[in-house]
Each structure stands twice: as structure tokens, then as C-alpha cells.
Backbone as numpy.savetxt, mean C-alpha at the origin, in Angstrom:
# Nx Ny Nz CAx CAy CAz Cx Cy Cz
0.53 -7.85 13.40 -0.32 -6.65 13.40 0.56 -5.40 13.40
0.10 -4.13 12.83 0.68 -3.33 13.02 0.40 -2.40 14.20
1.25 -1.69 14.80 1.58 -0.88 16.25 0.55 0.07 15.67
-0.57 0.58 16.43 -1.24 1.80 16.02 -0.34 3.00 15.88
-0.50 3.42 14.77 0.14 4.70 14.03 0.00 5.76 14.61
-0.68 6.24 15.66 -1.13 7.50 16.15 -0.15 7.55 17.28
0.42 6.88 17.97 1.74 6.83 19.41 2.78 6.80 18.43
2.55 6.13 17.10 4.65 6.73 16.27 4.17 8.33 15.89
3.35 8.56 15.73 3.16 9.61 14.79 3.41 10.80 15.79
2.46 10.66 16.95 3.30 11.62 17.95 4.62 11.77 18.36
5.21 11.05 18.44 6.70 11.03 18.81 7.39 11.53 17.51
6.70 11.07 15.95 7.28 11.91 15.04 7.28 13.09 14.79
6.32 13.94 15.32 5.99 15.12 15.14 6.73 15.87 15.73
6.54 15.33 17.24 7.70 16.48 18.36 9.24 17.13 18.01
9.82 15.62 16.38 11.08 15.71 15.84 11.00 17.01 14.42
9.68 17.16 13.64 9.48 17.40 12.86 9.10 19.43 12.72
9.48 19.74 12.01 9.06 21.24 11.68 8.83 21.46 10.05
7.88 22.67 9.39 7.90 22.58 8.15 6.59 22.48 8.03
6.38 22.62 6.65 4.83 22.15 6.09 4.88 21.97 4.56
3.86 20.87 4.44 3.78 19.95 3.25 1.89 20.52 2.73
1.83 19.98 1.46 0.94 20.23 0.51 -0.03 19.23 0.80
-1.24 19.07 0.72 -2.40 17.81 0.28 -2.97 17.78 -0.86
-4.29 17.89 -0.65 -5.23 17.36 -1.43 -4.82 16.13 -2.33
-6.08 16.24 -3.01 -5.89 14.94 -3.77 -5.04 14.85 -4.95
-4.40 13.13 -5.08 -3.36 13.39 -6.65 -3.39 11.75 -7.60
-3.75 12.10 -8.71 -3.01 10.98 -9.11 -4.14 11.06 -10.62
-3.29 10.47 -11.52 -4.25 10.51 -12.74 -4.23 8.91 -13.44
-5.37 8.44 -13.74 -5.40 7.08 -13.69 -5.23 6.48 -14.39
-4.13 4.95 -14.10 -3.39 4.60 -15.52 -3.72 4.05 -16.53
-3.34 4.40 -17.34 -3.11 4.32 -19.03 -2.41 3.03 -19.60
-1.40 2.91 -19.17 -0.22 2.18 -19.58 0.20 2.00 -18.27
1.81 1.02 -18.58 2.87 0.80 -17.71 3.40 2.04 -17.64
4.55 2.64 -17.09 5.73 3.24 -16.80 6.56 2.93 -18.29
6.92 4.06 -18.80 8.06 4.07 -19.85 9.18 3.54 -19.37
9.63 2.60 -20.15 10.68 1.89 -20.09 11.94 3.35 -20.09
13.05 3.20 -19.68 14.06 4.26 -19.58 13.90 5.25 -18.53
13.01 5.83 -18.27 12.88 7.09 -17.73 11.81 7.06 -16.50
12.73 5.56 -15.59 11.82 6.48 -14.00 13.05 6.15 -12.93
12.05 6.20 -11.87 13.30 6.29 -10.73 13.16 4.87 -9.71
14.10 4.41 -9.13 13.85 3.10 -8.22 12.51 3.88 -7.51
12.00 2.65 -6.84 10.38 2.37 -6.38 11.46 2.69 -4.59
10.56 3.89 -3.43 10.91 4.10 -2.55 9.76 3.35 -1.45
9.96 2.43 -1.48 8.59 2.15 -0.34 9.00 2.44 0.85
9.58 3.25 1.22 9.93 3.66 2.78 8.99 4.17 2.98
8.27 4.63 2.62 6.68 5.96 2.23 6.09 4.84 3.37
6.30 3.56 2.81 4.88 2.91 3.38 5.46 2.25 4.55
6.55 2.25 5.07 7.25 1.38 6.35 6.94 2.65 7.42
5.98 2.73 7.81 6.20 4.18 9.15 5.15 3.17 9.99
5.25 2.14 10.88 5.10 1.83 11.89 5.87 0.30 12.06
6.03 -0.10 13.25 6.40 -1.23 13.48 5.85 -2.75 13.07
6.54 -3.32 13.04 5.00 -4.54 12.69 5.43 -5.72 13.44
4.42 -6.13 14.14 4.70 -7.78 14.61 3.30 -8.51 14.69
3.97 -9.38 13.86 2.93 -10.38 12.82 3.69 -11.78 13.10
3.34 -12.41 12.93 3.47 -14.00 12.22 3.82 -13.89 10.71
5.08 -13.92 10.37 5.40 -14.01 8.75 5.03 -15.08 8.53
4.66 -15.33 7.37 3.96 -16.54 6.48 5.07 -17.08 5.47
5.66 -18.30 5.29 6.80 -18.18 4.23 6.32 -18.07 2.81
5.75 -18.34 2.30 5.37 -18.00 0.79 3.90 -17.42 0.40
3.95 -17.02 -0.92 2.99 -15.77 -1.42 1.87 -16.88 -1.11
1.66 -18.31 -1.62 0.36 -18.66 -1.54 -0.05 -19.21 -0.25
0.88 -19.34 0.88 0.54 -19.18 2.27 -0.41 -18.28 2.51
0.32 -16.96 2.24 -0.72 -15.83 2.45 -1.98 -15.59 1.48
-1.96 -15.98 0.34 -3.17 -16.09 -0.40 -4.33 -17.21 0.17
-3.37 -18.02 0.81 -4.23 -18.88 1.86 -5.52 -18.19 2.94
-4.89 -17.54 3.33 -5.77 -17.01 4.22 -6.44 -15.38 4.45
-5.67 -14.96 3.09 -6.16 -13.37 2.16 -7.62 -13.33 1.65
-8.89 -12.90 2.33 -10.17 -13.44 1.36 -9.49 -13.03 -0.12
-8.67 -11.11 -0.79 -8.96 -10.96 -1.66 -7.00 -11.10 -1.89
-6.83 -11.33 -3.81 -5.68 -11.56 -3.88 -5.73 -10.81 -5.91
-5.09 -9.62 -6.06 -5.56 -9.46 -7.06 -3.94 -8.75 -7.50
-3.66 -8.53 -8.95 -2.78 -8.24 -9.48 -2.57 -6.93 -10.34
-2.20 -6.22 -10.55 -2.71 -5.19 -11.38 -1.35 -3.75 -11.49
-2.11 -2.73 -11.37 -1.05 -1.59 -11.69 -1.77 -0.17 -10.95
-0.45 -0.04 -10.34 -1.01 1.29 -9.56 -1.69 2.35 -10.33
-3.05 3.03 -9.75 -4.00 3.98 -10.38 -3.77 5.07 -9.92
-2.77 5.27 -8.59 -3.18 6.54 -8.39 -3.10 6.40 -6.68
-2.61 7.49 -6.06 -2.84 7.89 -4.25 -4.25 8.67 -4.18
-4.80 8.74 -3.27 -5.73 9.57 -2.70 -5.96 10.10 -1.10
-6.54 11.62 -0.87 -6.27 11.27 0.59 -7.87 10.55 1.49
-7.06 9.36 2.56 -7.63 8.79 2.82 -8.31 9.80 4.07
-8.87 9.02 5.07 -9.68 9.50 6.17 -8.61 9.84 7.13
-9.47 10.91 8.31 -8.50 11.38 9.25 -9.35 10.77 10.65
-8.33 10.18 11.60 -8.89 9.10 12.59 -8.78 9.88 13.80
-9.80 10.07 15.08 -9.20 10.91 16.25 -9.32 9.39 17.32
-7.74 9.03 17.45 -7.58 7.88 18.05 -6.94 8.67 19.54
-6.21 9.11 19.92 -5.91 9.83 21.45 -6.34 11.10 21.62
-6.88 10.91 22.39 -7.69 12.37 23.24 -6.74 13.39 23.00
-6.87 14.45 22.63 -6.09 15.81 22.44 -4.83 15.25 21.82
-4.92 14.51 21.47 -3.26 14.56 19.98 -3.98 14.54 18.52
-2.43 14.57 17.80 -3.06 14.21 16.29 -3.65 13.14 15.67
-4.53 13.45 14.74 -5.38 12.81 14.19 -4.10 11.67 13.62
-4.63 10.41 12.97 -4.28 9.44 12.81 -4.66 9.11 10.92
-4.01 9.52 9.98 -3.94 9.70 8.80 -3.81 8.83 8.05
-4.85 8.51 7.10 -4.61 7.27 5.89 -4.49 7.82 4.51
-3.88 6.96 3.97 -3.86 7.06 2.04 -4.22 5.92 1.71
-5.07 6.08 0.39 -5.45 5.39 -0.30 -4.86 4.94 -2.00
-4.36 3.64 -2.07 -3.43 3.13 -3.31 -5.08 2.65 -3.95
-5.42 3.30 -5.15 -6.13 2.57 -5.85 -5.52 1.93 -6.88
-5.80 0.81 -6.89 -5.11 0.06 -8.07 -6.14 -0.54 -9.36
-5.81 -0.87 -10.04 -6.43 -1.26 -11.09 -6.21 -2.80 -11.78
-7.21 -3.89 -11.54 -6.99 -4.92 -11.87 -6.52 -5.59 -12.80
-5.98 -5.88 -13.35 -5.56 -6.99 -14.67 -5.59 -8.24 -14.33
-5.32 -9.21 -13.12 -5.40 -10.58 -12.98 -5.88 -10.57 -11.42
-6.91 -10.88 -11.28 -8.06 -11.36 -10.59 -7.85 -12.64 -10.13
-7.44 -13.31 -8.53 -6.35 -14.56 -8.16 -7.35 -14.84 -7.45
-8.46 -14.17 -6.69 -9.37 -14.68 -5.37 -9.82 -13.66 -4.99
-11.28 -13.74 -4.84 -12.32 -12.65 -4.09 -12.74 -11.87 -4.95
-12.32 -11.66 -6.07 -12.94 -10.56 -7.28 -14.13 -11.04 -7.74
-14.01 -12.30 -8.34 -15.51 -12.47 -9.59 -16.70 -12.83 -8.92
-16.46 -13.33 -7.61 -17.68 -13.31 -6.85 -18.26 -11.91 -6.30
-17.41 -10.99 -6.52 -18.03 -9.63 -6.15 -18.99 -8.74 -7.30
-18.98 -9.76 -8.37 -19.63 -9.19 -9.66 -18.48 -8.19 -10.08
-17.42 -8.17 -10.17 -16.83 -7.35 -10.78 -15.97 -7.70 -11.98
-15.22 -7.04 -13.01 -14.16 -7.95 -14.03 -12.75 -7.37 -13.76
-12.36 -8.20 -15.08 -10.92 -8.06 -14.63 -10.29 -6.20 -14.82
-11.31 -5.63 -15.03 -10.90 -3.79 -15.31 -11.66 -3.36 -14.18
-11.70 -4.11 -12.83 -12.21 -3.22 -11.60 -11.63 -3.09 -11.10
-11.04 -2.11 -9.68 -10.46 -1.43 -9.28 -10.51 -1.75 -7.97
-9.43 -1.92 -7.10 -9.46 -2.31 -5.47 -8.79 -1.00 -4.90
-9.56 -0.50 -3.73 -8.67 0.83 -3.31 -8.02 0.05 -1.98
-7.03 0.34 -1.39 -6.23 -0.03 -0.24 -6.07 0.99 0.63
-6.53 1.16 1.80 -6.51 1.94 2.99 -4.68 1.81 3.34
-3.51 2.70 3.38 -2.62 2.34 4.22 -2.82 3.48 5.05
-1.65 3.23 6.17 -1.45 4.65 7.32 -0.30 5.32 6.42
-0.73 6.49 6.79 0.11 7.93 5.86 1.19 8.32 6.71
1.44 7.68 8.05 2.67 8.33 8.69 2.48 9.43 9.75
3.84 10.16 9.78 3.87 11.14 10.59 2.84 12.72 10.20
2.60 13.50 11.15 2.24 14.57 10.88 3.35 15.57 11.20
3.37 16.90 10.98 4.03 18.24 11.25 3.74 19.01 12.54
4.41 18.98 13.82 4.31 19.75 14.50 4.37 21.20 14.46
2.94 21.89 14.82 3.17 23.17 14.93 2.29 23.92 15.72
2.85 24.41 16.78 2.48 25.06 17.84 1.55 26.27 18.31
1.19 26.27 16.70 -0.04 27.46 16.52 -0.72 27.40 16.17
-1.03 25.92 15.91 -2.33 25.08 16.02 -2.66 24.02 16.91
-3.82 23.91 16.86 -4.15 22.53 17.90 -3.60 21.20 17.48
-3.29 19.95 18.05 -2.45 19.03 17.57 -3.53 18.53 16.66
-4.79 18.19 17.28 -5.85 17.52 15.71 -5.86 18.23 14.19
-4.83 19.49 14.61 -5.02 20.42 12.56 -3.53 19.93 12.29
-2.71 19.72 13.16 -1.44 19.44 12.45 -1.54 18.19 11.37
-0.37 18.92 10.02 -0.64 18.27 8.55 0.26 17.30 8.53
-0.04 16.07 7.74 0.64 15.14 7.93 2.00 15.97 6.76
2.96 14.80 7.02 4.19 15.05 6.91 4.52 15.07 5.44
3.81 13.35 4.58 3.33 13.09 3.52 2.38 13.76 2.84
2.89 14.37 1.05 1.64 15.02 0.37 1.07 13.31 -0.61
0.05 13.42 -0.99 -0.02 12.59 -2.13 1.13 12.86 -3.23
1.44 13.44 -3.50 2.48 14.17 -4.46 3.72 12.87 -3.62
4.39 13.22 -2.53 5.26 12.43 -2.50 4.98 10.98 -2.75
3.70 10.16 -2.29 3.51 8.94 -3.02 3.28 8.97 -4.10
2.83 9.64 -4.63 3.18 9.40 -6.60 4.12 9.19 -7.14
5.18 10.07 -6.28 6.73 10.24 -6.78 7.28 9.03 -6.23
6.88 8.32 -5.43 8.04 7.21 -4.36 7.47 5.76 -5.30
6.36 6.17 -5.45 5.76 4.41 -5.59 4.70 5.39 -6.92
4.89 5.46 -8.55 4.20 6.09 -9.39 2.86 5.51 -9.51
2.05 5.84 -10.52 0.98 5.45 -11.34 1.67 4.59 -12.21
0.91 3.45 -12.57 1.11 2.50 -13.14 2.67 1.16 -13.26
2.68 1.40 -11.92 3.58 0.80 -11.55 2.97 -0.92 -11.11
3.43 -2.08 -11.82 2.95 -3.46 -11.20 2.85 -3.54 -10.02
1.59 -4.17 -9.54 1.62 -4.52 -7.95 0.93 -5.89 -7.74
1.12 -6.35 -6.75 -0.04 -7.44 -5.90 -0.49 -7.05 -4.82
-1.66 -7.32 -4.76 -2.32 -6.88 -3.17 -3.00 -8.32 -2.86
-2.74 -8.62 -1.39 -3.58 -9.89 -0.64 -4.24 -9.10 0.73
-5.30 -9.44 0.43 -5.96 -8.07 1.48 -7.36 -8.68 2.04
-8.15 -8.28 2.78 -9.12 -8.65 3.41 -10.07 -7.23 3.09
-11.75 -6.96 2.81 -12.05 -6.00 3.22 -11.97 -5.15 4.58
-11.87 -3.99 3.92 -11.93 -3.03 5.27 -12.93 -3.03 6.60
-12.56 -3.09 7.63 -13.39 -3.16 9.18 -13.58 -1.78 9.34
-14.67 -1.66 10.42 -15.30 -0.34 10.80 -13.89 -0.20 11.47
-13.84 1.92 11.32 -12.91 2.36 12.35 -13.21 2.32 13.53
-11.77 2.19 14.68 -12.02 2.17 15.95 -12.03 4.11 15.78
-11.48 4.63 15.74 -11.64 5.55 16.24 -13.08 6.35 15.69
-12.79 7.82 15.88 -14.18 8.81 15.09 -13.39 9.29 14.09
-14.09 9.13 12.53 -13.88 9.94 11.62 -13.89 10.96 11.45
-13.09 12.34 11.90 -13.06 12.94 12.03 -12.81 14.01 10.39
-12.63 13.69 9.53 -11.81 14.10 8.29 -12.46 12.77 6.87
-13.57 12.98 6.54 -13.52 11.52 5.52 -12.30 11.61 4.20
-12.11 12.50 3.87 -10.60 11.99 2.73 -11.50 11.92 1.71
-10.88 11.63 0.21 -11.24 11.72 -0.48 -12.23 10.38 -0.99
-13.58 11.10 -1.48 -14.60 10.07 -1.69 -14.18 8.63 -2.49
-14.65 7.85 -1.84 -14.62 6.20 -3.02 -15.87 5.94 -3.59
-15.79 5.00 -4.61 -17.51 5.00 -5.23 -18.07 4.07 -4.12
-19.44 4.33 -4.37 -20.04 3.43 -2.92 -20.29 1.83 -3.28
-19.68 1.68 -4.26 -19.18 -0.23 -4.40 -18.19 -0.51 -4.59
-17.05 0.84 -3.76 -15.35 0.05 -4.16 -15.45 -1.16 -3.58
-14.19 -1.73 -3.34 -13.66 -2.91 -2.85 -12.92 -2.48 -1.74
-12.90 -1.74 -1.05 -11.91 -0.99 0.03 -11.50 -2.17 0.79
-10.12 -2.10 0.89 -9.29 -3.34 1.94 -8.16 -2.94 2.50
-7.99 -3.58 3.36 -6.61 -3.31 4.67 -5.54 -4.83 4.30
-4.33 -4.35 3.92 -3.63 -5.89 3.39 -3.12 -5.76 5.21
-2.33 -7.60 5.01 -1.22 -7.75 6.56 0.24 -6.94 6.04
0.90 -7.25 6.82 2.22 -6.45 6.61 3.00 -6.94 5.48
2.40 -8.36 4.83 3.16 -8.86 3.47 2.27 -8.56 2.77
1.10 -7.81 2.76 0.23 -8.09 1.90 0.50 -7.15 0.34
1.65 -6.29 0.31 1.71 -5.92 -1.01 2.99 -6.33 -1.50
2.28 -6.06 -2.81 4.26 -6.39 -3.64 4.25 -5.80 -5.06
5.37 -5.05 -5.20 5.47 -4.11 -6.19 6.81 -4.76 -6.85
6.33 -4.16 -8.35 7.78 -5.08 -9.42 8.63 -3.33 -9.77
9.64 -3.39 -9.57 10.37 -1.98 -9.80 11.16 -2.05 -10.92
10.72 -1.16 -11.82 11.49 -1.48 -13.62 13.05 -1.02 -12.98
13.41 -0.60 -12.35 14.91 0.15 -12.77 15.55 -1.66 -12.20
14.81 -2.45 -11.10 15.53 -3.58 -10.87 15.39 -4.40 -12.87
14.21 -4.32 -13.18 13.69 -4.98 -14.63 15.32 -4.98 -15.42
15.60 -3.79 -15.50 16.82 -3.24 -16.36 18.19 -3.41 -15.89
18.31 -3.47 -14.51 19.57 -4.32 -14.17 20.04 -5.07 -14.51
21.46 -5.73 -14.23 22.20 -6.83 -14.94 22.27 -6.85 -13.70
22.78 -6.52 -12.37 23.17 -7.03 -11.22 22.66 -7.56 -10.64
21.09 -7.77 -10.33 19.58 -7.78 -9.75 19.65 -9.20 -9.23
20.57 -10.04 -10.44 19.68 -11.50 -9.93 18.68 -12.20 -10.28
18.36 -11.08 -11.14 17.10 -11.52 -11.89 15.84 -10.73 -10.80
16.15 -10.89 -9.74 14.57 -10.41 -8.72 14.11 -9.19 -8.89
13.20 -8.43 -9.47 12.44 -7.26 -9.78 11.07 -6.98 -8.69
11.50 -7.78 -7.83 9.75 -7.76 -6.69 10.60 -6.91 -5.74
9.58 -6.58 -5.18 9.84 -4.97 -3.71 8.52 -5.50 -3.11
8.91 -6.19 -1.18 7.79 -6.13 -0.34 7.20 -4.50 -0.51
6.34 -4.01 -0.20 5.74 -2.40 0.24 6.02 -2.47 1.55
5.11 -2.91 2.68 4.87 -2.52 4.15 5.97 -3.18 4.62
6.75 -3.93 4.02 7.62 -4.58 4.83 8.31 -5.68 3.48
9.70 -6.47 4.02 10.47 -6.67 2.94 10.00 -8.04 2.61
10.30 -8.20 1.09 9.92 -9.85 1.23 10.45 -10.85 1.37
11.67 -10.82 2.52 12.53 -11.63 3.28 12.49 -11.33 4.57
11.14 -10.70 4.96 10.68 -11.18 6.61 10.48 -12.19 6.93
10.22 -13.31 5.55 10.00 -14.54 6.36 11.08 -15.26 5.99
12.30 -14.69 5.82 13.53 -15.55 5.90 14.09 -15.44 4.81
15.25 -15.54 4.33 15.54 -15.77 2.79 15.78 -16.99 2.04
15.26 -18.19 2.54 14.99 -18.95 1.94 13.67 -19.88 2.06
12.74 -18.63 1.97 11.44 -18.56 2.31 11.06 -18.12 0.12
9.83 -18.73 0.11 8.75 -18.72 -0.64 8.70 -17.89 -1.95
9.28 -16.72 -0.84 9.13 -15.44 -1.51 10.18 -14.84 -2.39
10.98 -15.62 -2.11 12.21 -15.17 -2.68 12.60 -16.08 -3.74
11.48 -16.75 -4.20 11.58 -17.55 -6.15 11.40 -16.93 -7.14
9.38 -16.28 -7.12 9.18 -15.78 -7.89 10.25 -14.53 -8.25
10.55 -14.08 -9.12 11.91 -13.13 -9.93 11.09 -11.71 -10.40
9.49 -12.12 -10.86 9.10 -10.80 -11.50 7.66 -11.22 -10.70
7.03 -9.73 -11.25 5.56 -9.91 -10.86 4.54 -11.20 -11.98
5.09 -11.56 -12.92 4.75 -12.58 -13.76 5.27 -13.98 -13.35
6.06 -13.98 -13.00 6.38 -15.17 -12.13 5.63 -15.94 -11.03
5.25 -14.29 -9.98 4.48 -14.33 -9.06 2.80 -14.89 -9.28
2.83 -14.00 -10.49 1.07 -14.54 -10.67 1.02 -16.04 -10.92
2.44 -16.34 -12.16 1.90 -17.48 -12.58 2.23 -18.63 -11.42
2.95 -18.47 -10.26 3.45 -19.76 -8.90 1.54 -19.35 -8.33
1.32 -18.47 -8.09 -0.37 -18.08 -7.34 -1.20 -19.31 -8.23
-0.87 -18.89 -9.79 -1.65 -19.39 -10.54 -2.16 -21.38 -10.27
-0.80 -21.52 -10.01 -0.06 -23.00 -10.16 -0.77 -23.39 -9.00
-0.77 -22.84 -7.94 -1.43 -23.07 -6.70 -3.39 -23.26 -6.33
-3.60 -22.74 -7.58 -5.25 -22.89 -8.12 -5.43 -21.74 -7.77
-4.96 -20.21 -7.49 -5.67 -18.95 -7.17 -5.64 -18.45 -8.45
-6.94 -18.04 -9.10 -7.06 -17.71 -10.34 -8.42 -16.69 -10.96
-8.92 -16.53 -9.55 -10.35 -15.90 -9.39 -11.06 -15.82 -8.39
């Protein structure tokens, strides 16, 4: 599980000065990423709390027990909801990765949807900005959408193994930017994403491996764990595939 985000986020703030941009960003993809011209994939964006979980050693372990398991290409950040989880501190901040389907592994076609529907992903957005001339619930998080566009782009390969989203514990204080009222909204575990990064694609040094855990690496569960076969995100689908997850 992950450490509730609202006790790191305070302690990040007290370190932090400055102010960052919001609203909403992202324009929805078209294509892949041009070959030549991007930058390594930064998922540090998405490592801002601790995690202690039970690692699972391989992808279809966790597709094991993932209701949803779908494949596709990043659509886009959005800002998610703002959470009032401790009495008089800062609000508790999410973003939203909408992604866009292409291979549909488990939990999709029973939702009536096809393979061009769209799963949005709730993550935590991190730290906020301390500033002392406001109340701690207005202080801005640290993260714009702008910087997740830039760290982790639009149309970048991904996997998500995710469960739908649970009611918040806290009060919604801030809803974020609207979803349609039949997304698929889901919360993955700490392995639950995995992104393919072209600048590894184009390497000679790589090894061949082009996969990037997101929330966490995909040698938490050891390195001679599961996860560390598949080489590309095509690899990945097709070992899921092999395993009977296919819809």
C-alpha cells in the first residue's frame, strides 16, 4: 500500500518555496512519439510516496489479481481532485493519466466498451508549495500538468493493471478536472504501471529492455523476477497474452 500522501506532502512543503502553474493540459493522442526527437521518460513525477506492498514476481501474477489490465498510449494529464485529509494542513492532490486503449487484456469488454476506450488513472500529484500568506488548504501543489506532459509525454506506450476507483476517505474539497460520467476511473498497486521509453528503443546499450516501472521499479520484485523478460511493451502484451489475458 501506499503511505498516505498528505504526512509526505507536509514535510515537503516546509522544504519548498516558489510557485508553479495548473490548470488543465494535454492534447489527445494521435500517434506514437516521433521517433528521434524526445527525451528519456522521468517517472520520478510519479515516485513521491513510500510504498510497502507485497511485490508480486511477474506481470501475470499481478494481472492475476488486477480486475482491469489494459495496454495502450498515454492521452494526456489532467488535474485530478483536491482531498482535505488532516485538519488544518494541505489538501492532498491527484492527477489524472488518461490513457487510451489499443489492447484490452481483462475487465474492458465486459464494460461494453472497445478497443478505442479510454481508462483514466487517479495517481497522487505529490508535494505542494509552502506559503505563508495563505492558508495551508490554498497552498499549490509543487507539480503543473505541464511538468507531467514533459516527464512522462502524450502518446507514450503504457500498461495499466488497476482495480476501479473506491470512494474518497477524505472530503472533496477541489473536484479537478471533469471525467465523462462512464469513464473507467482506477487506482493501479505500486506495480501497476509500465511505460516503454523510445530513447531506451534506440539504444545499443539497453539490453534490449525498453520497459520503465512508473510508481515504482520493475525490479521490486527482485531481478530475477518475471518482470525482467518481457524487453518491450510488445513482448509484455504478448507473455499477458500467452497467459490467456486477452479481454
Amino acid at each position: 500500500m501506499k503511505r498516505p500522501i498528505a504526512s509526505l506532502t507536509l514535510v515537503s512543503a516546509l522544504a519548498l518555496s516558489g510557485c508553479t502553474g495548473g490548470g488543465t493540459f494535454g492534447t489527445p493522442a494521435t500517434a506514437q512519439i516521433s521517433q528521434g526527437n524526445h527525451e528519456a521518460l522521468d517517472v520520478s513525477i510519479l515516485r513521491v510516496a513510500e510504498s510497502d506492498f507485497q511485490a508480486l514476481p511477474s506481470p501475470e501474477a499481478l494481472a492475476k489479481v488486477q480486475p482491469i489490465v489494459a495496454a495502450g498510449v498515454v492521452d494526456g494529464w489532467q488535474e485530478g481532485p483536491a482531498l482535505a485529509t488532516y485538519p488544518n494542513g494541505p489538501l492532498e492532490h491527484r492527477v489524472i493519466l488518461r490513457i487510451k486503449v489499443t489492447q484490452p487484456l481483462k475487465g474492458i469488454k465486459e464494460r461494453n466498451t472497445d478497443s478505442d476506450s479510454m481508462i483514466f488513472v487517479e495517481l497522487f500529484r505529490g508535494a505542494v508549495i509552502r506559503d505563508d500568506s495563505k492558508k495551508p488548504e490554498e497552498w499549490a501543489p509543487k507539480k503543473s500538468m505541464e511538468d507531467f506532459e514533459k516527464s512522462i509525454p502524450t502518446g507514450t506506450k503504457t500498461m495499466v493493471f488497476a482495480a476501479e476507483h473506491i470512494p474518497y476517505e477524505g472530503e472533496v474539497v477541489k473536484p479537478g478536472a471533469a471525467v465523462p460520467a462512464d469513464a473507467i476511473l482506477t487506482t493501479p498497486p505500486p506495480q501497476g504501471l509500465v511505460f516503454e521509453d523510445q530513447t531506451l528503443v534506440q539504444q545499443k546499450n539497453s539490453g534490449g529492455q525498453t520497459l520503465v516501472g512508473g510508481i515504482e521499479p520493475l525490479d521490486v520484485a527482485g531481478t530475477r523476477s518475471g518482470w525482467a523478460e518481457p524487453k518491450s511493451m510488445d513482448d509484455l502484451i504478448a507473455r499477458l497474452k500467452g497467459h490467456g489475458f486477452s479481454g
